[in-house]
Backbone as a chain_set.jsonl record, in Angstrom:
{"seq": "XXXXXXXXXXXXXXXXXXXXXXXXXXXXXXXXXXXXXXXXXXXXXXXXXXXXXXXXXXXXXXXXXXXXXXXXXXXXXXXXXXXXXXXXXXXXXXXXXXXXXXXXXXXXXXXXXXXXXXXXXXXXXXXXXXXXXXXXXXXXXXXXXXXXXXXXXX", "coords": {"N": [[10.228, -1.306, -16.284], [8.022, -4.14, -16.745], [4.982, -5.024, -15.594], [4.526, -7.47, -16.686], [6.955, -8.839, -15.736], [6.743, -9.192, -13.485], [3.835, -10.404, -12.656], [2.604, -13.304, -13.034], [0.348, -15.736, -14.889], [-0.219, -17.714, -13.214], [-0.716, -16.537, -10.888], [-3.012, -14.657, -10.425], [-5.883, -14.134, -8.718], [-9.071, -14.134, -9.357], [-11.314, -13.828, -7.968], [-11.58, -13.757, -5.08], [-11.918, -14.256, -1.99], [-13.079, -13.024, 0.875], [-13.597, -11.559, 4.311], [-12.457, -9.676, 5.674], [-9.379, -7.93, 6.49], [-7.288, -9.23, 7.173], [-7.896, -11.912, 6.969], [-7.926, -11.969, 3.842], [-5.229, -11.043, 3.672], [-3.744, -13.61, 4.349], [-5.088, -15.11, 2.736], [-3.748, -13.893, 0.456], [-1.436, -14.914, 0.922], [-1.157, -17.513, 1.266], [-1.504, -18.223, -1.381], [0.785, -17.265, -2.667], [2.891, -18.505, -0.904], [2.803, -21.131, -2.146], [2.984, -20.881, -4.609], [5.924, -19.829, -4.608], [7.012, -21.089, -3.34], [7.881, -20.111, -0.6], [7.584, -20.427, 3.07], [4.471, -19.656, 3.979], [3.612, -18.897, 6.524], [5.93, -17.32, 6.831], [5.608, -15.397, 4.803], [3.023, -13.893, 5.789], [3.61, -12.861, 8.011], [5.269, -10.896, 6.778], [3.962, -9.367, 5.722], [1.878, -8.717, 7.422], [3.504, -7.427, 9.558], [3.978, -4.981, 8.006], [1.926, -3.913, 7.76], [1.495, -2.849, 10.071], [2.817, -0.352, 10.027], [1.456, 0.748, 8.582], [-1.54, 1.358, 6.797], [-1.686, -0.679, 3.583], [-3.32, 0.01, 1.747], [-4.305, 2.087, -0.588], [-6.131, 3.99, -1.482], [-8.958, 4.268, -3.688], [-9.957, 1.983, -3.664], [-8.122, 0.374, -3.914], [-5.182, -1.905, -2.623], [-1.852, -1.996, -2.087], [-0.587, -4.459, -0.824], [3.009, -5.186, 0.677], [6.259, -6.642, 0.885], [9.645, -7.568, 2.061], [11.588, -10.551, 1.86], [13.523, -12.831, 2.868], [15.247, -15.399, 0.995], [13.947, -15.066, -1.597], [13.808, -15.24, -4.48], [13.556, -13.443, -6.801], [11.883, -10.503, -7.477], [8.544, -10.681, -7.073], [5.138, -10.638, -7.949], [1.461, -10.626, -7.086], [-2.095, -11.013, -7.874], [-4.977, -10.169, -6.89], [-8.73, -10.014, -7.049], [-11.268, -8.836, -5.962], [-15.165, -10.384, -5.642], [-16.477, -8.686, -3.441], [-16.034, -5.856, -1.653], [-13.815, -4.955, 0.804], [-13.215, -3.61, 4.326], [-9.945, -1.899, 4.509], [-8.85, -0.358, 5.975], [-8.113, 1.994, 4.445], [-6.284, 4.723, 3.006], [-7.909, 6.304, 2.358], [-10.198, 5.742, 3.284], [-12.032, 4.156, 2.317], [-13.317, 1.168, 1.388], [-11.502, -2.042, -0.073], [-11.224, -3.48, -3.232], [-9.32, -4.309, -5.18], [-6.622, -5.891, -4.574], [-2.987, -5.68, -4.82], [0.067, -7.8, -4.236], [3.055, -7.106, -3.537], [6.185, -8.636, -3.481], [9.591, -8.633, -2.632], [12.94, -9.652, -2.593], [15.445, -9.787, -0.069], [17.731, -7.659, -0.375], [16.516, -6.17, -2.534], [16.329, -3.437, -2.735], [16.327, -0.53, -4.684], [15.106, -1.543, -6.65], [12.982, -2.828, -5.892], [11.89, -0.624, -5.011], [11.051, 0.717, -7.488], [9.479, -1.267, -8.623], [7.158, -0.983, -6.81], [6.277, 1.512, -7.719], [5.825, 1.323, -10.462], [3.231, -0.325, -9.893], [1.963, 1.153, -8.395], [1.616, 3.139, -10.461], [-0.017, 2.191, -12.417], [-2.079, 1.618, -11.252], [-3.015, 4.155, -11.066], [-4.262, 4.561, -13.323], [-7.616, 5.285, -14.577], [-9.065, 3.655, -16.522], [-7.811, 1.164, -16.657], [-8.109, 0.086, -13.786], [-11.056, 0.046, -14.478], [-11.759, -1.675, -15.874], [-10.627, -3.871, -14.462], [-12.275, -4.384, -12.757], [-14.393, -5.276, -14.129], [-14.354, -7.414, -15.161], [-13.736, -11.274, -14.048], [-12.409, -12.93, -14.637], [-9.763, -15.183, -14.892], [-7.654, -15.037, -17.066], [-8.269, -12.595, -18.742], [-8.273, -10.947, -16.902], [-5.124, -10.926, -16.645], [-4.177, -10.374, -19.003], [-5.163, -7.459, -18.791], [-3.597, -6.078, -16.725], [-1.17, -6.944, -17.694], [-1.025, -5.318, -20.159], [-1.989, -3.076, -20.094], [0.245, -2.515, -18.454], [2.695, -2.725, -20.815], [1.356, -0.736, -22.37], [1.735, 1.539, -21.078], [4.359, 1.857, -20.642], [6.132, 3.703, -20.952]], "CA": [[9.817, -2.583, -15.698], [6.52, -4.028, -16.857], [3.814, -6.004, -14.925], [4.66, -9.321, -17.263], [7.973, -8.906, -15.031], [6.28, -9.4, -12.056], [3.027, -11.618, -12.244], [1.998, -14.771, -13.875], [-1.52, -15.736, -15.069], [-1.347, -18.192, -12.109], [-0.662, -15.133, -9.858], [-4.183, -14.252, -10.629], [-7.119, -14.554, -8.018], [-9.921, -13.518, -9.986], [-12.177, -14.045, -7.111], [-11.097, -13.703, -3.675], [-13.576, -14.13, -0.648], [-12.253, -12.243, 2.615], [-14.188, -10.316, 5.256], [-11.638, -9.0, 6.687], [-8.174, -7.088, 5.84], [-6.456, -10.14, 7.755], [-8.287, -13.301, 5.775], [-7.761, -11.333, 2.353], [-4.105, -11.178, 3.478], [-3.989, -15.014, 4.933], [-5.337, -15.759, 1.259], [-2.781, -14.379, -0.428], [0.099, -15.073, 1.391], [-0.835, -19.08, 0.709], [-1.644, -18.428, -2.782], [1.869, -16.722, -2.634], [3.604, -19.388, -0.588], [2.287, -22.311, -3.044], [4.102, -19.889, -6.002], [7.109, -19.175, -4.589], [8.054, -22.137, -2.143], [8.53, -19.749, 0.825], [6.605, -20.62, 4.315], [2.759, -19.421, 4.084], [3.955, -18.307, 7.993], [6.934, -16.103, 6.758], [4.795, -14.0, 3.851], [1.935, -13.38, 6.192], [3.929, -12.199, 9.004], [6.205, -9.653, 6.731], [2.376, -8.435, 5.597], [1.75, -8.387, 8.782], [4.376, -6.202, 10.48], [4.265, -3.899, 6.897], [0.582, -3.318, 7.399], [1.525, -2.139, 11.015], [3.51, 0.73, 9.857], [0.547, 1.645, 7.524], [-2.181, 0.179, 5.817], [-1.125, -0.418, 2.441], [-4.608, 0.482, 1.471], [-3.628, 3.675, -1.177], [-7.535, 4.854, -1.958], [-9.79, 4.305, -4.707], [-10.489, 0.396, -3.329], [-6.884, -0.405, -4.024], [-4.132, -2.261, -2.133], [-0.844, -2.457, -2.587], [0.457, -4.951, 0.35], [4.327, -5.782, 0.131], [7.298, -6.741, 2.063], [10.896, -8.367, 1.613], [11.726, -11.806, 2.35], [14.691, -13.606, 2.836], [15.08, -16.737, 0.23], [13.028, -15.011, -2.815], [15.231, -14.808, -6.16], [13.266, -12.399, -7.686], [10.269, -9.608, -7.114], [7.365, -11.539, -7.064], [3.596, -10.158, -7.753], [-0.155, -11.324, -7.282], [-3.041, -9.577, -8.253], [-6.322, -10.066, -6.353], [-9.729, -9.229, -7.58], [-12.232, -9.465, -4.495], [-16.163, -9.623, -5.364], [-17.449, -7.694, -1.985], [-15.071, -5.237, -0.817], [-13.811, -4.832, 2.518], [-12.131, -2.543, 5.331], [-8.901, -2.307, 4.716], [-7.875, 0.604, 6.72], [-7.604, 2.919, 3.193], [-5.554, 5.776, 3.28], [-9.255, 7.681, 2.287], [-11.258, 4.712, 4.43], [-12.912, 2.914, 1.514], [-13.218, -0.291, 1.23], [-10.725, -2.398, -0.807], [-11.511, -4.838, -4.051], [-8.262, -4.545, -5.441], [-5.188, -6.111, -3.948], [-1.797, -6.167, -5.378], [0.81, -8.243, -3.388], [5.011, -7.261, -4.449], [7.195, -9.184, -2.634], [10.66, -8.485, -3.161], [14.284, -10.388, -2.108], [15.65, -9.054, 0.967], [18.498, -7.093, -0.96], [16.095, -5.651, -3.516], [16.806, -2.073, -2.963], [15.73, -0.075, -5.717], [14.357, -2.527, -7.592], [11.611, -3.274, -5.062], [10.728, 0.745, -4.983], [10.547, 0.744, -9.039], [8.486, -2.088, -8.754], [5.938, -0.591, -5.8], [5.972, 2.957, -8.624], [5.141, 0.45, -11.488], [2.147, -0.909, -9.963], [0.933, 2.306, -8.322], [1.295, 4.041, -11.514], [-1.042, 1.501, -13.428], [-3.41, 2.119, -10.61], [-3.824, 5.29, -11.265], [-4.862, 4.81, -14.469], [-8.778, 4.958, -14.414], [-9.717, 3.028, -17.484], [-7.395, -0.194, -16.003], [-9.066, 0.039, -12.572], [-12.428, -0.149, -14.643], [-11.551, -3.033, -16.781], [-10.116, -5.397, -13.525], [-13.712, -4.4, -11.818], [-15.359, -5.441, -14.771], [-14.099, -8.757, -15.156], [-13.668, -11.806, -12.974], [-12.036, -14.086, -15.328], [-8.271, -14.425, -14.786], [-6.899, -14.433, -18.069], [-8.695, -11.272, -19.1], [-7.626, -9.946, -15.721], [-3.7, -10.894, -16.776], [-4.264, -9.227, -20.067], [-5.142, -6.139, -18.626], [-2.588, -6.173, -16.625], [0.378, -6.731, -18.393], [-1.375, -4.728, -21.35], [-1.621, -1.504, -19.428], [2.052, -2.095, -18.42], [3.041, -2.076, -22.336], [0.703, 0.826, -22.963], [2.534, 2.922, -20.175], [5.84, 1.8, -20.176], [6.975, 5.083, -21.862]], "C": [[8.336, -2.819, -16.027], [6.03, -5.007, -15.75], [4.305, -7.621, -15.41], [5.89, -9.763, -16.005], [7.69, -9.674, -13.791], [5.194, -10.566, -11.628], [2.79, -12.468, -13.256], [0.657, -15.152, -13.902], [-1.689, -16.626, -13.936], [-1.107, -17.583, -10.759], [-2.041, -14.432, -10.135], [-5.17, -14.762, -9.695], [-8.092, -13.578, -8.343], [-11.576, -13.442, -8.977], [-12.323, -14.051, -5.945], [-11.971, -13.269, -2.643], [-12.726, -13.979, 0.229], [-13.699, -11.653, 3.094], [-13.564, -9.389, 5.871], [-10.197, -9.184, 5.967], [-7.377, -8.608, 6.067], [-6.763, -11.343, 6.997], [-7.926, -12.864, 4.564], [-5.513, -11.665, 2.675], [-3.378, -12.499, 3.681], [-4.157, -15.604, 3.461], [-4.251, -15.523, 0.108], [-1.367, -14.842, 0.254], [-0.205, -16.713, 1.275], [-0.825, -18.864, -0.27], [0.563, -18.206, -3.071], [3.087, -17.786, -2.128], [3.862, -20.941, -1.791], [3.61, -21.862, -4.354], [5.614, -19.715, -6.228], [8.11, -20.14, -4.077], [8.367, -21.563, -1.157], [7.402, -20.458, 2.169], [5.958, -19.619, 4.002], [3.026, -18.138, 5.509], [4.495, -16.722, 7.5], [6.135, -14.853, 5.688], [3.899, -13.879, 4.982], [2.514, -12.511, 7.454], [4.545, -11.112, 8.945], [5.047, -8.912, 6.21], [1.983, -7.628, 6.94], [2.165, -7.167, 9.874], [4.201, -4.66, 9.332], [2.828, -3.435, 7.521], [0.689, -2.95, 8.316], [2.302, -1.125, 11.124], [2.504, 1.785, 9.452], [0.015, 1.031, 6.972], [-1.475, 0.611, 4.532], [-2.351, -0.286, 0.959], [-4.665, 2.004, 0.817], [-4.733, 4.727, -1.164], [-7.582, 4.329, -3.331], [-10.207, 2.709, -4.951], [-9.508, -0.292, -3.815], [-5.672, -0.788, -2.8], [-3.019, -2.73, -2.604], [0.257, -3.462, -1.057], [2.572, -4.843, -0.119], [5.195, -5.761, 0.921], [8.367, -7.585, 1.257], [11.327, -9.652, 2.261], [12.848, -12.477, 1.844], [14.314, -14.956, 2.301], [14.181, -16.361, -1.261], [14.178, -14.348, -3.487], [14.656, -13.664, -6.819], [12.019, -11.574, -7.32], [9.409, -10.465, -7.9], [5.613, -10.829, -7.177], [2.345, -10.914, -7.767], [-1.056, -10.272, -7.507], [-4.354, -10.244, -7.237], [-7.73, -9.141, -6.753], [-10.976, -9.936, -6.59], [-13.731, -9.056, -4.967], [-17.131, -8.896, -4.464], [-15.672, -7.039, -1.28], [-15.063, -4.962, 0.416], [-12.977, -4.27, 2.731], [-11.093, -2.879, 5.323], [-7.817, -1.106, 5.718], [-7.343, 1.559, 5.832], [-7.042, 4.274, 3.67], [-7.301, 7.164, 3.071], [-10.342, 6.756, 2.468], [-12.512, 4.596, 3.417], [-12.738, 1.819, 1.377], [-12.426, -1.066, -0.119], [-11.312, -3.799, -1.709], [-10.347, -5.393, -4.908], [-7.097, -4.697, -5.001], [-4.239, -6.345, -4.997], [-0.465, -6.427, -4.657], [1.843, -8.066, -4.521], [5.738, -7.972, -3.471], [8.695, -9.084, -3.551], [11.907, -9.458, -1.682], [14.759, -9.099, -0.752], [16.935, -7.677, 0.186], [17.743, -6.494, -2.024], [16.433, -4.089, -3.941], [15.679, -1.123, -3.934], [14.878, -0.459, -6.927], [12.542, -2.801, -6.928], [10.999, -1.911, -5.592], [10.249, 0.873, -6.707], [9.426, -0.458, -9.198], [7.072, -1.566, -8.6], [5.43, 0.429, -6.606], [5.293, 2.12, -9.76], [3.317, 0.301, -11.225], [1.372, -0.075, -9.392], [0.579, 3.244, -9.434], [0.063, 2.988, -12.524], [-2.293, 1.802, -12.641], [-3.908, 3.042, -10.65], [-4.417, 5.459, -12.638], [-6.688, 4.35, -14.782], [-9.187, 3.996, -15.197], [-9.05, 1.459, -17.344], [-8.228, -0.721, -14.749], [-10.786, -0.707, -13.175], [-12.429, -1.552, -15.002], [-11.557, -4.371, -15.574], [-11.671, -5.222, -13.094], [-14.506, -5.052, -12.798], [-15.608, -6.906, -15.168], [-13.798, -9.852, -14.005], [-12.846, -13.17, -13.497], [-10.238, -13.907, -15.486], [-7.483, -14.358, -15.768], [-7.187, -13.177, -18.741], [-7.839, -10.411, -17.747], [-5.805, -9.87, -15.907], [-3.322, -9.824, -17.85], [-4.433, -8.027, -19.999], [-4.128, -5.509, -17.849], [-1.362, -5.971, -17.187], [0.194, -5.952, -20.39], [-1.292, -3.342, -20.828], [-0.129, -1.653, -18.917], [3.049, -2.045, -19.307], [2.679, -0.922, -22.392], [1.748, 1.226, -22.403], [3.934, 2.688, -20.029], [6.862, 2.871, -20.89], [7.162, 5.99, -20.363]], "O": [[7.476, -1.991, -15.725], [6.823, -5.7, -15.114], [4.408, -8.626, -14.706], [5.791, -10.836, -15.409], [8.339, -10.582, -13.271], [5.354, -11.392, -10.729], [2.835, -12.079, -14.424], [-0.115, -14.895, -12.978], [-2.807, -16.684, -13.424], [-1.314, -18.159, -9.691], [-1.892, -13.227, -9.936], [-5.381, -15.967, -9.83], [-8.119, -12.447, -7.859], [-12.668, -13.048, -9.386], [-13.442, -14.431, -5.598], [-12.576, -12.207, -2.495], [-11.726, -14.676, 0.394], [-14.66, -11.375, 2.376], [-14.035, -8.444, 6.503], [-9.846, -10.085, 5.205], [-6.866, -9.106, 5.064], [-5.838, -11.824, 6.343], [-7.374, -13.826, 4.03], [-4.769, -12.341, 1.965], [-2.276, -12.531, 3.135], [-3.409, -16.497, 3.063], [-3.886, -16.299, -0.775], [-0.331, -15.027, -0.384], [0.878, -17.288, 1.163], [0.221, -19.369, -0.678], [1.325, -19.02, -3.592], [4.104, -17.919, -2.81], [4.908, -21.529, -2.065], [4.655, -22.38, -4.749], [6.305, -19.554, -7.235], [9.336, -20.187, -4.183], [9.181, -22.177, -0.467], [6.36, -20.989, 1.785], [6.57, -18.592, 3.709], [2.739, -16.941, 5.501], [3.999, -15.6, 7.608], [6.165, -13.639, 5.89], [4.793, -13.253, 5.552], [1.879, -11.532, 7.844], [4.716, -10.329, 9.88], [5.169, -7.688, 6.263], [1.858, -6.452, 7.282], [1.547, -6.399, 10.611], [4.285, -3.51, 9.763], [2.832, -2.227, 7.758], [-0.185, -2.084, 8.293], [2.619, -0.809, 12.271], [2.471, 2.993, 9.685], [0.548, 0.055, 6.445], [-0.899, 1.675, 4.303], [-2.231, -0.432, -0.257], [-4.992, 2.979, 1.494], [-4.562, 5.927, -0.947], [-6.609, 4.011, -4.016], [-10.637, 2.238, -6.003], [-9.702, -1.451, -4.183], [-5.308, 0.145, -2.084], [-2.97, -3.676, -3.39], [1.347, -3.182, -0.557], [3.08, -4.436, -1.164], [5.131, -4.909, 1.807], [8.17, -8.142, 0.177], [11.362, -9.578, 3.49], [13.107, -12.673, 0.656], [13.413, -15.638, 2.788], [13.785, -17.288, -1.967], [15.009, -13.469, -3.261], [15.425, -12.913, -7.42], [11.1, -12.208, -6.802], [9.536, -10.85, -9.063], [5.069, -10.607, -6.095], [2.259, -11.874, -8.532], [-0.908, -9.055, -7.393], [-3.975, -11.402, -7.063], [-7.791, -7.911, -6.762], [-11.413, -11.085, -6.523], [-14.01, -7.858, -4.909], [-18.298, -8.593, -4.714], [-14.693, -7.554, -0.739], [-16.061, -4.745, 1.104], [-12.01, -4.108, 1.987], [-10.783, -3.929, 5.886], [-6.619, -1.071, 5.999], [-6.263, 2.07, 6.127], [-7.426, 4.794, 4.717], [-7.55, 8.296, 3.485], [-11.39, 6.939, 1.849], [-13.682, 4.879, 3.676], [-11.559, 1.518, 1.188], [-12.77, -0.654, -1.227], [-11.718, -4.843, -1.198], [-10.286, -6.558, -5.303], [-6.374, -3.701, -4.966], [-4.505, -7.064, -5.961], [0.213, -5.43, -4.408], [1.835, -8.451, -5.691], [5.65, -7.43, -2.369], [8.867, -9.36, -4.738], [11.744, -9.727, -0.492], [14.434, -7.916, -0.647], [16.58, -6.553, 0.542], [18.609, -6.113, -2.812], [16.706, -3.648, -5.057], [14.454, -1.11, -3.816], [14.243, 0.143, -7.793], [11.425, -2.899, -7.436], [10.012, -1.837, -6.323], [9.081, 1.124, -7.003], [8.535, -0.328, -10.037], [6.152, -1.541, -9.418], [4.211, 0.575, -6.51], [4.09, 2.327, -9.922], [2.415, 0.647, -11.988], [0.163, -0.189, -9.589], [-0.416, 3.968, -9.457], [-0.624, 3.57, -13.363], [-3.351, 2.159, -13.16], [-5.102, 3.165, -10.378], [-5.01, 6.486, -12.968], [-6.975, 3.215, -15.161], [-9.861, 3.195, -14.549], [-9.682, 0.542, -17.869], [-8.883, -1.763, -14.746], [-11.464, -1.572, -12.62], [-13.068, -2.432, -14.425], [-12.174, -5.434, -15.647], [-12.278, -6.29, -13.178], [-15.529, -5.513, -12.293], [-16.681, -7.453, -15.422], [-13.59, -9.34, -12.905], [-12.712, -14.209, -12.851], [-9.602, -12.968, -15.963], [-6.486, -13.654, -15.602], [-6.248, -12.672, -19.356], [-7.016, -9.496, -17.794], [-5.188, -8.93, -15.407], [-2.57, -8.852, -17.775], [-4.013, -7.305, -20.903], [-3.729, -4.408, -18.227], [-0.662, -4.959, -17.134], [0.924, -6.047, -21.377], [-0.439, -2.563, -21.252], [0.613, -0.686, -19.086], [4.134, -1.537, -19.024], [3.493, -0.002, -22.463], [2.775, 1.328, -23.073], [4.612, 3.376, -19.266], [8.04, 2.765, -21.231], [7.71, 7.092, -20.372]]}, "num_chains": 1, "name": "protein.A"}
């Protein structure tokens, strides 16, 4: 499964102003609603309840929010690139500049978790991480993206 699979260059927020874990997630869940046609309400509230299991805050100033929603045809991704990072409740309590929202169909199953492995495995790749920090421009930011999910799709 690559990244192209998942987001679209206008799934890109190359700039994203939050202070807080809750506005950052408020931001994408409209960007997300606008995208998808679901209620703004219904994504922020399955963020919402997900992030009360566990932040979805992995370490190394990355997030991977995500939840399932009834009425979405297909796994859905956004990327977020925030310039001032903020508390997101990290699994190693650093502050987060990278969000990546998956939303998957309520029936996704296995598809969702290959998704959520997809986009944590690109995160771990240091020299991607560097690249999204380095840029702010969202077609460079798509390109790296769905370019590190060619590279690695072995």
């Amino acid at each position: 499964m690559d990244l192209s699979d998942l987001v679209t260059p206008e799934a890109i927020l190359p700039s994203l102003k939050a202070n807080s874990k809750k506005q950052a997630l408020q931001a994408i869940a409209e960007k997300a609603a606008a995208l998808t046609g679901l209620p703004e309400k219904d994504i922020l509230e399955t963020l919402l309840k997900r992030e009360k299991l566990g932040s979805t805050g992995v370490g190394g100033g990355i997030a991977i929010p995500h939840g399932k929603l009834p009425g979405l045809e297909r796994i859905f991704g956004l990327f977020a690139r925030m310039p001032r990072a903020i508390d997101f409740e990290a699994l190693d309590e650093h502050p987060v500049d990278l969000i990546f929202l998956l939303l998957a169909p309520e029936g996704a199953g296995a598809d969702h978790l290959k998704a959520l492995a997809r986009v944590a495995r690109l995160f771990r790749e240091p020299g991607v991480v560097m690249k999204l920090r380095a840029t702010d421009d969202a077609t460079a930011l798509f390109a790296v993206l769905t370019e590190g999910a060619q590279h690695n799709a072995a």
